[in-house]
N, C-alpha and C positions, 0 to 999 in steps of 0.2 A: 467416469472415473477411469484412471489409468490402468488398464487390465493386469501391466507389466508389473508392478507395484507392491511390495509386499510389505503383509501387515506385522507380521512375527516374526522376530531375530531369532529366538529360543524357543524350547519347547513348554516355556511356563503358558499358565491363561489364567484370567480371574475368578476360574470356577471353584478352584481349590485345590484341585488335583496337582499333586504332588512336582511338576514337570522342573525342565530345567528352566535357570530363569537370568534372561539376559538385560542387563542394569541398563544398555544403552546410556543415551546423551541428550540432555537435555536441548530442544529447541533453542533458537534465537530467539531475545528478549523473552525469556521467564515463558517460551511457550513448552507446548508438551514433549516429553522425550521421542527423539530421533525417529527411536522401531517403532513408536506408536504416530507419527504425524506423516510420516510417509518419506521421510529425507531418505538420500540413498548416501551411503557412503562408498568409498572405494573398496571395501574389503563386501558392502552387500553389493555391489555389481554383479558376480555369479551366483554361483548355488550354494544356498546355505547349508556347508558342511557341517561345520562344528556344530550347532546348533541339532541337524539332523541326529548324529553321530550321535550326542549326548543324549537325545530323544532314544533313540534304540537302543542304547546300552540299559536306561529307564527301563524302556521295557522289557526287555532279554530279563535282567535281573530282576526285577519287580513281578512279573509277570513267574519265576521262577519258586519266588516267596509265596506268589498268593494260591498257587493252587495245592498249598499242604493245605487239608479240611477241607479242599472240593470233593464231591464225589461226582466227578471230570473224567473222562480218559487224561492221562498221563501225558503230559506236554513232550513229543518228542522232533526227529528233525524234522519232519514235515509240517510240525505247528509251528515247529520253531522259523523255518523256511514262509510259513503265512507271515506272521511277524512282521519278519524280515521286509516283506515286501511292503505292509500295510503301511512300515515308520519311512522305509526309503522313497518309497514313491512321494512322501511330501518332500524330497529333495526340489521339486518341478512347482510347489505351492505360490512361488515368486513369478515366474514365468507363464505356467500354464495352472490355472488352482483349480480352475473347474477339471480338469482332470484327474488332478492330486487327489481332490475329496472325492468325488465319485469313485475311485479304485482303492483308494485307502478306507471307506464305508463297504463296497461288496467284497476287498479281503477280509474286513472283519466279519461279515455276515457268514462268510464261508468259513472262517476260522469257529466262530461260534455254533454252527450249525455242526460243526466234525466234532463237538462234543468236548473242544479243549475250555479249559478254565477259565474261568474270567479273570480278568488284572487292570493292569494300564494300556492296554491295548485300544481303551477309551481317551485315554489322553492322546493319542494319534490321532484318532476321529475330531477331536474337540479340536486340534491342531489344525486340522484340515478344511473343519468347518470355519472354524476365526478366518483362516487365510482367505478362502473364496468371496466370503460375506464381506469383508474390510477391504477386497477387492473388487465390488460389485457384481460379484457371480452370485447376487442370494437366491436365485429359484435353483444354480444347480446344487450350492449348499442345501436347501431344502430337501429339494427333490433326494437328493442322495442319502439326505440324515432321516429324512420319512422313512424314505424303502431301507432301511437298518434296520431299523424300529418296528416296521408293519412283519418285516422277513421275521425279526425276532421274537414277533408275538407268533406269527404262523408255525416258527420251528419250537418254541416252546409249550405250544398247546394243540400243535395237532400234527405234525411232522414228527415229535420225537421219538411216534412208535418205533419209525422206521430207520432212526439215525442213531448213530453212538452216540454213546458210550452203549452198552446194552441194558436193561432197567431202567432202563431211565423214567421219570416222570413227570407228568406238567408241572411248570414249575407255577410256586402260588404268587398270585394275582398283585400282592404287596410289592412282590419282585419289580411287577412292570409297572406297575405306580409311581414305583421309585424311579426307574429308569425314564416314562415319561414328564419325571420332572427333571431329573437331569440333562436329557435333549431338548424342552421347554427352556432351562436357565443357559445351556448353552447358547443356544440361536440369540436368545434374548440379551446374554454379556455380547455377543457378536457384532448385533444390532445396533447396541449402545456407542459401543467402538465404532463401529462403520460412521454414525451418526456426528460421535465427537470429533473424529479425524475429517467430516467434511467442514464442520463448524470451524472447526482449528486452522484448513485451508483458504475458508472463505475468509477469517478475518485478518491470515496472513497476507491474504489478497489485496482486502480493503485497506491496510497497513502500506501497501507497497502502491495504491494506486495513491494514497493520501502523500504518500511523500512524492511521488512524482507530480502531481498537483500543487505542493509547493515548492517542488524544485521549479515549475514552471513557471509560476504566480513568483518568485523573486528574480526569474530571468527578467520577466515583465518587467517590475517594480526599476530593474536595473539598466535596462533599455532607455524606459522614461525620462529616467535619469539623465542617463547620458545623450540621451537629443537633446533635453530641454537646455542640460547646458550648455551644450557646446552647440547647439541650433544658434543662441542668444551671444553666444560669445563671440563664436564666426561672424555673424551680422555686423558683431558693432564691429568688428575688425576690418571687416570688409567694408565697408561705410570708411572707415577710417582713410585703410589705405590708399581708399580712391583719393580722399580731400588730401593726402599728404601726397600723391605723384599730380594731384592738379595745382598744389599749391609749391610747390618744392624750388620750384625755379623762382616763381613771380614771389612768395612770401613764405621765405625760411624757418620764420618762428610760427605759422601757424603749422607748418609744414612738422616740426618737432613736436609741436602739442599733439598732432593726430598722433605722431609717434607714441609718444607717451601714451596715451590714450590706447594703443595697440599692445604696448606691453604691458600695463596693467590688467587690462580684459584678459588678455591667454596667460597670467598668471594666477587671475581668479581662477580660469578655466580650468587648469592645471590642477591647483589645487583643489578643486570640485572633483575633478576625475580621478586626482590619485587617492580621497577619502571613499569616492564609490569602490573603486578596485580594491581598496584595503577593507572594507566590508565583506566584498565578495570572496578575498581570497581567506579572509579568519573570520567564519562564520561564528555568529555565538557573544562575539568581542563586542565592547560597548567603542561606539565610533568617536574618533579623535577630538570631533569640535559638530558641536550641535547642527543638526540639520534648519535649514535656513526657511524662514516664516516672513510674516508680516509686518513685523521689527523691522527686515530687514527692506523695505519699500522704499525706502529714501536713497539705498545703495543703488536700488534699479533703477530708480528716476535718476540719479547720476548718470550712472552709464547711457538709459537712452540718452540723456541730454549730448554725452560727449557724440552721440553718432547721429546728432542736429533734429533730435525728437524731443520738442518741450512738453512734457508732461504734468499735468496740473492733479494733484490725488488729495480726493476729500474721503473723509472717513467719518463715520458715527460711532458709536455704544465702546466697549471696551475691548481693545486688541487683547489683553492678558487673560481675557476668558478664553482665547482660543488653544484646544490643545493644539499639540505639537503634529500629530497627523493633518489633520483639518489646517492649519496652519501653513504646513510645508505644500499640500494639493495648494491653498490659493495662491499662496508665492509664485509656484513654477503655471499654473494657468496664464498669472496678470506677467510673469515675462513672457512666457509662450505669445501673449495676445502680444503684447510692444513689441516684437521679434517680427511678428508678423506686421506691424504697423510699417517697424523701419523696411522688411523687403517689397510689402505689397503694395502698399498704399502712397499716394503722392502728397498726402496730408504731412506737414510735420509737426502736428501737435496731435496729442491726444488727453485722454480724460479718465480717469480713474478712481471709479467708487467703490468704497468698501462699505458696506451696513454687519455691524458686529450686530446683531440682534438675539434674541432669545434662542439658544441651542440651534446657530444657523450662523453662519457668511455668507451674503449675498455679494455678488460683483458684479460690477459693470465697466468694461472698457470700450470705450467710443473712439473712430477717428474721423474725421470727416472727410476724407477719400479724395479721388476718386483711386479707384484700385490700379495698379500698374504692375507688369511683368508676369502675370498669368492669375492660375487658379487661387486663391489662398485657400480653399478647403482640398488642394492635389495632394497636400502632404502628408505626413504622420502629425505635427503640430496639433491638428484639432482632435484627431485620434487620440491622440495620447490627453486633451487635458476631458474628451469625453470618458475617458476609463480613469483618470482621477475623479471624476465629479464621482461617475457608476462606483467605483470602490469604496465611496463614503453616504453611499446610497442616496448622493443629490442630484441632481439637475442641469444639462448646460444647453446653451442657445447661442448658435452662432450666424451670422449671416447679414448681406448687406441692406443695411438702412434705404425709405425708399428715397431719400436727399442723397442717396451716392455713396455715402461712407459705410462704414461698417462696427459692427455692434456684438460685442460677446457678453452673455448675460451667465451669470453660473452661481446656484444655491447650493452651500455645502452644509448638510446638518451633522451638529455633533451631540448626539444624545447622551455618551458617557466619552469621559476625556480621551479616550483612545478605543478605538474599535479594534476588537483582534479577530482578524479577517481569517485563520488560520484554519484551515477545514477540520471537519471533526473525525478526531482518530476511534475507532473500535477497541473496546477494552480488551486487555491482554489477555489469553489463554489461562484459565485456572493449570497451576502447576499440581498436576497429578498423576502417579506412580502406581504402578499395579501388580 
């Protein structure tokens, strides 16, 4: 834990004792107030004056009230001057607190021992303990509220021959009973605190590591995206434009229809990219026009067809069971696969099976080869439709058939109509003031 760190704005604490008490600012989303979770604002950057300041005037005057009906030595500048030192030195409780407590516990011990009064002069102490402990200084908290305590038994019952006030007597045994419960409930609220404020950290943590985990898992999603279509659309574009500069001279109208055929493609494309960027840029917002499924299989077997791939697609059981996730992964697979057919392969037919079956889409696209122009597994294409099958927790198999061609097999199961893949958040900080 951060040494530098301070736990208390004010001089209040939840023992009871009287102190000042600073309201602070409540956490981000409904977590715990500011002075209590560790946030630093601009005005705690240095040393907390106000705070200190209000703490000593406390005790100057509280401590001035309670020793009418001590039978004390009389509070004068030199106790007054212990005080002094016992409340300031928690000025340093932010920055150095194992110091703070250790010299704020042996002033009071020496204050107590010269025979002055008791008062608030324990709320300095309790002050000093909070701060070290909620900064993980708890042995020098200990150690220092121990040796307070063991000192104050010593000078109460066997030192007081020798110290003022003069008559003095041991003081009865009820006194230090009380007192060690008092330093007992102190440590113990301290602890509590120390404990809550790391609880509060860790799950601000997990909070901030879960959103950066879906910030990343929709970069993904949107990557996917934008290969699959514009992988698919390029292709047939490209297919295109060749048959329109080989045909352009020798046969003008087939030369047009490639055309055509090019500016239909990159206006799907278009319109595919300007719905993903309009998701990405108005998070939250329900998208323009539905995300594209199985329905829409007859659109693709167009377009391969336009870019000289005949495609023959049988299907079983019921496309309308499938939801809309499951749906959209097979869509962009079985183009991914014909994408690949038209660059890799010198086959110009392919095959395309769907099996709608029980909480499942099975696929199968075949082409019968042989492969041309390099790797088809060098790209992101098989990547990407491996992390669609992995996202809906199915299955995929790609690779060449031993006839030459090539073969993508992929099972998607959908056990409830939409899977919400979204990681799981830590519940929020109980809102509590002290």
């Amino acid at each position: 834990m951060d040494e530098q760190r301070a736990p208390l704005r004010g001089g209040g604490h939840p023992c009871g004792f009287p102190g000042s008490r600073h309201p602070g600012r409540r956490g981000r989303r409904g977590g715990p107030p500011a002075w209590l979770s560790g946030a630093r604002s601009r005005t705690a950057a240095g040393l907390p004056w106000v705070s200190t300041a209000v703490l000593l005037v406390f005790v100057m005057v509280g401590t001035g009230f309670a020793e009418h009906g001590q039978d004390r030595r009389p509070l004068d500048l030199a106790g007054r001057l212990l005080l002094f030192v016992a409340v300031g030195v928690l000025l340093l409780r932010r920055r150095r607190p194992a110091i703070a407590v250790a010299t704020t516990c042996a002033v009071t011990l020496v204050y107590l021992a010269a025979g002055y009064p008791y008062g608030p002069v324990f709320v300095a102490v309790a002050v000093g303990c909070f701060s070290a402990i909620v900064a993980g200084h708890r042995k020098a908290a200990w150690w220092s509220l121990g040796g307070l305590w063991a000192g104050h038994v010593l000078v109460s019952h066997w030192l007081y021959r020798w110290l003022p006030p003069d008559g003095d007597r041991a003081a009865p045994w009820t006194q230090e009973g009380f007192i060690t419960a008092w330093v007992v409930a102190v440590v113990a609220a301290a602890e509590l605190l120390r404990v809550r404020r790391e609880q509060w950290a860790a799950a601000r943590a997990e909070r901030e590591a879960a959103e950066r985990r879906r910030a990343d898992e929709e970069r993904l999603r949107m990557a996917r995206e934008l290969h699959d279509v514009l992988a698919h659309s390029i292709s047939v574009i490209n297919v295109q434009a060749g048959v329109g500069l080989a045909l352009l001279d020798s046969d003008p109208e087939q030369a047009r229809s490639a055309l055509t055929t090019i500016k239909g493609a990159s206006k799907e494309a278009l319109d595919e990219v300007r719905q993903v960027l309009a998701n990405l840029r108005t998070p939250g917002e329900a998208p323009t026009s539905p995300a594209p499924g199985l329905d829409r299989l007859p659109e693709l077997v167009e377009q391969a067809g336009s870019a000289g791939l005949a495609v023959t697609v049988e299907s079983e059981g019921d496309p309308a069971a499938v939801p809309p996730g499951a749906g959209l992964a097979a869509f962009r697979i079985v183009q991914e696969a014909l994408t690949n057919v038209v660059r890799h392969s010198g086959s110009r037919t392919a095959l395309v099976r769907v099996d709608h079956g029980s909480g499942r889409v099975r696929l199968r696209i075949d082409d019968a080869g042989p492969a041309t122009g390099g790797d088809v597994g060098g790209g992101n294409g098989l990547v990407g439709m491996r992390e669609r099958a992995a996202a809906l927790g199915g299955t995929i198999e790609a690779g060449p058939r031993p006839d030459g061609g090539f073969r993508v097999l992929a099972e998607l199961p959908f056990t409830a109509p939409d899977r919400d893949r979204r990681p799981h958040e830590p519940p929020e900080p109980p809102e509590e003031t002290m």
